[in-house]
N, C-alpha and C positions, 0 to 999 in steps of 0.2 A: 504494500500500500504506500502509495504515495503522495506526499501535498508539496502543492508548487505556488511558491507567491509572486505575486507579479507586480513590477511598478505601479505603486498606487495603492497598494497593500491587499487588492483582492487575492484568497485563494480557489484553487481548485484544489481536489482531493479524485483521488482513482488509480488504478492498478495501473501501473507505468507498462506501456509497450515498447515494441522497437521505434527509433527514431526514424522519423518521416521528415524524405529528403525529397523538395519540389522546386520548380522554376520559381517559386515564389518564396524560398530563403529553407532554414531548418527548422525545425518543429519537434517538442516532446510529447510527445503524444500519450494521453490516459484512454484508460477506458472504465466505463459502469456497466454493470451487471442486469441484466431485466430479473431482480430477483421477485422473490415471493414472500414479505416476510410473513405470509400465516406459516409456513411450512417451512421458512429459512433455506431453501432449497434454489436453485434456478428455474424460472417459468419458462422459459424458452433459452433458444443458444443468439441469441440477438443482443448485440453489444452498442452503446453509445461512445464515439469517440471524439475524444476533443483533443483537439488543435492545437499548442501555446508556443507562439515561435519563440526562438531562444533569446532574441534582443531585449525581450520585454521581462523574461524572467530574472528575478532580482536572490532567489531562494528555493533550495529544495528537501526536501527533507524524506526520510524512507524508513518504513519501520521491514528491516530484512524476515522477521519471522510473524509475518504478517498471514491473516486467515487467505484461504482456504489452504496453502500450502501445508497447513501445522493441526487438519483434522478439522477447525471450526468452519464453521457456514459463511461463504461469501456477502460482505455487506460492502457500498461505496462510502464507507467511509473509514477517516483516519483514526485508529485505536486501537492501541495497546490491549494485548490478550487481557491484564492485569482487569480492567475496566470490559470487558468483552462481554462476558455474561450477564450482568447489567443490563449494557446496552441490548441485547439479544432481546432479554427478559421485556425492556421498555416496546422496542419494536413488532413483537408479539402480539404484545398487550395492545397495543395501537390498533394493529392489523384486525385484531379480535373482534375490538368495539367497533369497526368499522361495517365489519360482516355482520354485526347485531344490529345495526342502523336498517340494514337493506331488509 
C-alpha cells in the first residue's frame, strides 16, 4: 500500500503499480480494488487506476507488509496491520447498515 502527496498537500492512497511511461512525461501509477466490504473479498477483477506524474509528487510513503500480501482482505486504503482489524470491523459494520436500509 501506498500514499503519495503531491504539491499542494493532497494525497492519494493505492496499491502502487509499474510505472507508466507516455508521450506525455512519467507517471506513478496506483491502483483501487472494486472490493466488497460486506464480504471483505473482491467483487469483481476491475481495477481503478490513477495517474500522478512524477513532477508534481513532493512524497511517498509504502507500508512493505501491507494487506492482501500478508493473509488480510484487500482495502484502498493506507494502514498499518496494527490498526487493521478495527478498521475491517468499522467497514463491515458500514456495509451492514447499508444492506438494512435497502
Amino acid at each position: 500500500m501506498t500514499r503519495v502527496t503531491i504539491k499542494g498537500g493532497k494525497t492519494y492512497e493505492g496499491f502502487a503499480d509499474e510505472p507508466y511511461l507516455s508521450d506525455k512525461g512519467k507517471c506513478l501509477t496506483l491502483i483501487w480494488y472494486d472490493i466488497d466490504y460486506g464480504t471483505l473479498g473482491l467483487r469483481s477483477g476491475k481495477v481503478t487506476t490513477i495517474f500522478i506524474p512524477l513532477d508534481i509528487i513532493i512524497g511517498i510513503e509504502s507500508i512493505l507488509h501491507s494487506n492482501p500480501r500478508w493473509g488480510h482482505p484487500p482495502i484502498n486504503e493506507f494502514i498499518f496491520s496494527s490498526e487493521l482489524r478495527s478498521k475491517l470491523m468499522e467497514l463491515h459494520e458500514k456495509y451492514m447498515q447499508s444492506e438494512r436500509k435497502k
